[in-house]
N, C-alpha and C positions, 0 to 999 in steps of 0.2 A: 106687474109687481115684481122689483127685483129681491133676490135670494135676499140680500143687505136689510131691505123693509118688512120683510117675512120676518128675520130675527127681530128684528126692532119690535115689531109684532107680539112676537112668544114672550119674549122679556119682558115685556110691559104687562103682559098678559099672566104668566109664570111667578113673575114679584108680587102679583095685583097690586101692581103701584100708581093706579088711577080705577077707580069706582065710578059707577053709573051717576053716582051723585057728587061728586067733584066738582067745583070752581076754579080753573086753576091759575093762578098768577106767574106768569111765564116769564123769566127775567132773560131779555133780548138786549145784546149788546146793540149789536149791526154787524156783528163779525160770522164767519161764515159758521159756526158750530152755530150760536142761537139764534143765527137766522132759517139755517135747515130744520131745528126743532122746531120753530115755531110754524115754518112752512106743514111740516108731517102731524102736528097735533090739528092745526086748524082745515087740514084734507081729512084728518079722521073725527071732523067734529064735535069735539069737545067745549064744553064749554067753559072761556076761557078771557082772562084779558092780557093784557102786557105793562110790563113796567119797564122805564132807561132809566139808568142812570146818568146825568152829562155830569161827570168828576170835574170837567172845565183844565185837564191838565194839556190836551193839544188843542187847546185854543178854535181855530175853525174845523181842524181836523173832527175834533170834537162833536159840533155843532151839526158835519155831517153826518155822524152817525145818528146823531137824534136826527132828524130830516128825512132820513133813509127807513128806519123803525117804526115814524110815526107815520110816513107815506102809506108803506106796507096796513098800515093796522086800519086808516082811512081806506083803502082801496079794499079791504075785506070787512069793513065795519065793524071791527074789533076797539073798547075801551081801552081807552092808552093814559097812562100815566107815565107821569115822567117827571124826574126834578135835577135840579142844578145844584154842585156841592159848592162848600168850600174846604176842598179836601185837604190844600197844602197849612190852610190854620189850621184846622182839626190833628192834622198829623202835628205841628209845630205845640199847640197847644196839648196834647196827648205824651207831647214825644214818644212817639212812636214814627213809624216806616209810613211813606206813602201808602203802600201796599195794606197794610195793616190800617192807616184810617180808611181808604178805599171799602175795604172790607167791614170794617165794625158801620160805618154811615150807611150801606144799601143792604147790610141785612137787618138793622133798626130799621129802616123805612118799609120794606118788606112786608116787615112784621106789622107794623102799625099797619100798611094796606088790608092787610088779613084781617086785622081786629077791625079795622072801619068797614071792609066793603065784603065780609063774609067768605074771601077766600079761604078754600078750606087746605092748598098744598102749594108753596111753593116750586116750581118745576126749574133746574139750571142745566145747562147744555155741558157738564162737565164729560168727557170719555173716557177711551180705556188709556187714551196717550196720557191725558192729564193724569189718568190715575198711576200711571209706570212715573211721569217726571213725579206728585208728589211723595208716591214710597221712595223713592232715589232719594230726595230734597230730605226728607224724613230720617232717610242712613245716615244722610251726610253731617244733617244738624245732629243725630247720637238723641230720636224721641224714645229710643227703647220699642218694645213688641207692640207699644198703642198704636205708634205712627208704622209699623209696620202693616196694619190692615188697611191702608188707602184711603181713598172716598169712599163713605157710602154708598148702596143703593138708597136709601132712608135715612134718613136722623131728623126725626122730631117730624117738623110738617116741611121739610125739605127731602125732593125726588128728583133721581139723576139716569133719566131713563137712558141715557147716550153710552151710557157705560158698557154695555153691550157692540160697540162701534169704536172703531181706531178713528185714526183724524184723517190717513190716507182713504178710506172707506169713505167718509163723510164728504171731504172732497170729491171723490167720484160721484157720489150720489148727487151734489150739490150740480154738478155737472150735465149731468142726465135732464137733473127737472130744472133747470136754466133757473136758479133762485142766485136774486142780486144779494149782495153782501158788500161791505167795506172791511180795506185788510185796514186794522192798527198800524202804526210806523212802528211803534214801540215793542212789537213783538219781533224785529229783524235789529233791537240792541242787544248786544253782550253785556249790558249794565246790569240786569236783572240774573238771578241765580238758575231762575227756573227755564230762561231762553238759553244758557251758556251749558245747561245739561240738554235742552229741546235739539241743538245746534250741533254740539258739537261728542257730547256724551252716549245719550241714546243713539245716534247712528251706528255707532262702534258696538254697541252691547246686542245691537239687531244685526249687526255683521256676523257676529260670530252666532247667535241666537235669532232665526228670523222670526221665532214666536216667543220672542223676549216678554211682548207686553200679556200675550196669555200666559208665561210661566211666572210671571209677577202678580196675575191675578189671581191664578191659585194658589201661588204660596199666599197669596193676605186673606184667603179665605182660609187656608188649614193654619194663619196665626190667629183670625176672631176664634176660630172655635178652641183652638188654644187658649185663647185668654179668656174666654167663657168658661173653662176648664178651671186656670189660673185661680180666675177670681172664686169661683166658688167655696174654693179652701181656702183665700187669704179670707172670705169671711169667717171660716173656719176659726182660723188662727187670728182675729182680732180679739173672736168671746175669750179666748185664753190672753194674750199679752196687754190688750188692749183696756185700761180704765177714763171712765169721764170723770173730771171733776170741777164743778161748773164752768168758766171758761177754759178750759184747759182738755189737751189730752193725754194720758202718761201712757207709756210703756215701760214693761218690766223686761229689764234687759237679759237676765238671766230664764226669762221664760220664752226671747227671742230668741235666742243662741242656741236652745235645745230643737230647733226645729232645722232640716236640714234644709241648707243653702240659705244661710241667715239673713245675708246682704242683701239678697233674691227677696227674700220677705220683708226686710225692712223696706227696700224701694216702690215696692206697692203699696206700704203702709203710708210714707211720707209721701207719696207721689202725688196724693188728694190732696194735702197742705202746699203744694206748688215747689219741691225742694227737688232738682235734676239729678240725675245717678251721678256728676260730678261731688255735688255738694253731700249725697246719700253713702258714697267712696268716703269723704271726708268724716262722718258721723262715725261712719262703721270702724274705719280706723283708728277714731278717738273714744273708741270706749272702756279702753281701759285706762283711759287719760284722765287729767285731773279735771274733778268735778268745777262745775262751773262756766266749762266753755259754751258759747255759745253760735249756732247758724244763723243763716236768715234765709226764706226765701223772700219772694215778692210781696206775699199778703201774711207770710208766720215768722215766728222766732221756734229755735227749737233749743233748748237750755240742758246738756249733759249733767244731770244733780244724781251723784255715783252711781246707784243702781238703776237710775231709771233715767228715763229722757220724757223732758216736759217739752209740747209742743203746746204756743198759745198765737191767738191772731194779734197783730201788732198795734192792730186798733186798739185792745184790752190791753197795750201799755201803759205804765206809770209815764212813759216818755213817747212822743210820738218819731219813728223812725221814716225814713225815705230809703227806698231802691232804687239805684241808677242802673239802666241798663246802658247798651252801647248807642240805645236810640233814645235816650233821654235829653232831651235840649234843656228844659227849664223846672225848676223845680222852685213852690213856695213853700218856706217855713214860717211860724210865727211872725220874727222879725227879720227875715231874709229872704231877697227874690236870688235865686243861684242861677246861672246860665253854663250851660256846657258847649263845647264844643270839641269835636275828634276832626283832627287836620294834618297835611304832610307838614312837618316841621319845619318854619324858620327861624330859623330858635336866635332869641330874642330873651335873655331872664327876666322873668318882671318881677321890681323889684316894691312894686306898690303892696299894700298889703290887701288888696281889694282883689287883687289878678296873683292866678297862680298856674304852672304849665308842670304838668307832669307827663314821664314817659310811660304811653300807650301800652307798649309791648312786656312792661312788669304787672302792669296793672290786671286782677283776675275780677272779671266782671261775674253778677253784678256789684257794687260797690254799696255801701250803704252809710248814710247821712243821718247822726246823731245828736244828739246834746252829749259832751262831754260827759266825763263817769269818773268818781273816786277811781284812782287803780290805772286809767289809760295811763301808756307809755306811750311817746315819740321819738325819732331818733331826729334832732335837730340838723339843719345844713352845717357841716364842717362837724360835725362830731361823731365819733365812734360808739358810743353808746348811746342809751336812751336815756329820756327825762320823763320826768310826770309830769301830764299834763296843770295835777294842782301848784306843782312848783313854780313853773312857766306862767301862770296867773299869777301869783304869788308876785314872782319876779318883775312882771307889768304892773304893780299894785293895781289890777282892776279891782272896782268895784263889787259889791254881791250882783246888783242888777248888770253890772258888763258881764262878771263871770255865768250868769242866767244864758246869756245871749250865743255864747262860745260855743260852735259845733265841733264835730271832726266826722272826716271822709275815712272810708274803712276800706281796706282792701285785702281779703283772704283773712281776717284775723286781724292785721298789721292797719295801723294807724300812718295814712296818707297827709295830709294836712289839720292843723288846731288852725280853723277858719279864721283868715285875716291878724295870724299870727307866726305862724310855724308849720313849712313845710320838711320833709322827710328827705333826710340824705339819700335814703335807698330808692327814693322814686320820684324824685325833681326830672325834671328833662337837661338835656346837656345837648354839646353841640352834634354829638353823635347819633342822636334821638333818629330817628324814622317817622313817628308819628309820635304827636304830643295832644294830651287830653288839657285844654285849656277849662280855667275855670271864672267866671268872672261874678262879683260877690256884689250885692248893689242892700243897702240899709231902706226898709219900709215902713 
């Protein structure tokens, strides 16, 4: 038994992150981390089944790693499940990332496995490497001290026993007890964020640091208990600024501001409503602005009304609103299918009133898709100032039922397009564009 299995050993042992009475559902790619786990759990006789996933995204490459997975599980008589996505409509249909439908489809299946066949923990092959690229990946996107604490060892009825292992370790190990694996193709692209930090980032941080990924796991253990600290007091300071009133949450802004590092406190506060320390910057800024303005995150509105700040979910709108994010392809409204698309510019003005091309690079995501409002302003193409949106209806003598119909795209505050009528001097694309956010408007 080498030194490597002995830790693997303590740690599994030290976390008691498996019980005598465990079921465990082992999620097994074919690649060489959850192939080494699931070689080490089923030599320490656990009992255990396996699950694949075929995403169907490298076609036969694919195909071999189920073949490889479910070989393994046949030759040790282990329960294998396995199922095939459709991961690229999920994502299209979601708009969202590959990556991101990847992920929401095999931990929904997961979980159903669990609930049908009494697995009591899901087990994944995540390490210490994985956990050094996600705090990096974490800096880089700006999650704040949450995403500064890594991967779990635990969260929920998911176990990540490898955490205690680098991935050069695991290879060596893998080495020793001659266990077959398939490498991915997709993990030697630079297309992916987290290969371009694996590649070409982390080697340089281990150059100068060759216990980079240990001094990164302790720092995300001295920020959990930091932010178990944290949070203690912002529950503190909720029972004081914090009122419910039935959909709704207020805060009394004058009872924020006497607490020191106010920003600091507002960001934990709004941070459970889904509002990023960009948009949390922007609140904090405007409070002593005029009453009235309003945020959005993904699932709230937040309404600056002078002394206080009303946060409500946007389902409990009198209007229903939409979030575009940068992975948003299609979005329905009432009576509108919208389609997005982010592209290199060949700019092209469209002059239908159905297609609209704006420049990427002005645009502060995310965007948000409205019904028209008493009070919007636009700044029309070729003009210096703004108009009201009710003028500019006015001026088309639409109907009550057209004027029903008429949205507009928001960007930072500022009004982008009056759908299928008027787009924005300040944010049309030109020939100079770089990247243009196309929009195209279809009637349902």
């Amino acid at each position: 038994m080498t030194e490597l299995i002995q830790r693997l050993d303590k740690f599994i042992s030290s976390k008691q992150l498996i019980k005598d009475d465990d079921t465990l559902l082992i999620t097994v790619s074919g690649g060489i981390d959850s192939m080494f786990l699931l070689n080490y759990l089923v030599n320490k006789n656990y009992k255990l089944a396996v699950a694949h996933c075929n995403f169907g995204l490298r076609g036969k490459e694919s195909d071999g790693d189920e073949a490889l997975v479910k070989s393994y599980c046949e030759a040790h008589n282990i329960k294998f499940h396995v199922k095939k996505f459709k991961t690229e409509l999920h994502s299209k249909t979601k708009g969202i990332s590959i990556q991101m439908a990847a992920r929401d489809l095999r931990y929904h299946w997961f979980n159903e496995l669990c609930e049908a066949e009494k697995y009591t923990k899901i087990v994944t092959a995540h390490h210490k490497t994985d956990n050094a690229e996600t705090i990096l990946l974490n800096l880089v996107r700006g999650t704040g001290l949450k995403g500064m604490e890594g991967i779990a060892e635990v969260a929920g009825n998911k176990i990540r026993p490898l955490l205690c292992l680098n991935r050069d370790e695991i290879e060596q190990l893998v080495q020793e007890q001659k266990i077959n694996y398939r490498e991915d193709s997709s993990n030697l692209s630079d297309k992916y964020y987290r290969n371009r930090l694996r590649h070409h980032v982390l080697p340089q941080l281990q150059a100068i640091n060759p216990s980079f990924e240990n001094t990164l796991k302790t720092n995300a253990d001295i920020v959990i208990q930091a932010n178990s600290f944290i949070n203690h007091f912002i529950e503190i300071i909720k029972k004081d600024v914090l009122e419910l009133d039935k959909n709704s949450v207020i805060i009394d802004i004058s009872k924020l501001l006497k607490w020191p590092e106010p920003q600091f406190v507002l960001y934990n506060l709004l941070a459970e409503f889904g509002f990023n320390s960009a948009t949390v910057e922007d609140v904090f800024n405007s409070l002593a602005g005029q009453s009235g303005k309003q945020f959005f995150s993904e699932t709230h509105r937040l309404i600056l009304n002078r002394h206080q700040l009303i946060i409500e979910p946007i389902s409990h709108l009198p209007f229903q609103s939409f979030v575009m994010t940068q992975e948003t392809k299609t979005i329905e409204t009432p009576h509108h299918h919208w389609q997005f698309e982010i592209s290199n510019s060949n700019f092209q003005f469209q002059i239908s009133n159905l297609e609209a091309q704006f420049d990427f690079e002005k645009l502060i995501f995310p965007l948000i898709l409205r019904p028209w409002q008493q009070g919007d302003k636009i700044k029309p193409l070729g003009m210096k100032g703004h108009k009201k949106v009710s003028d500019i209806l006015i001026d088309k003598k639409l109907s009550i039922s057209e004027k029903e119909k008429i949205w507009v795209l928001i960007s930072d505050y500022e009004l982008v397009w009056v759908s299928g009528l008027v787009v924005s001097e300040d944010y049309k694309a030109n020939p100079i564009t770089q990247q243009v956010l196309g929009i195209k408007l279809n009637f349902i």
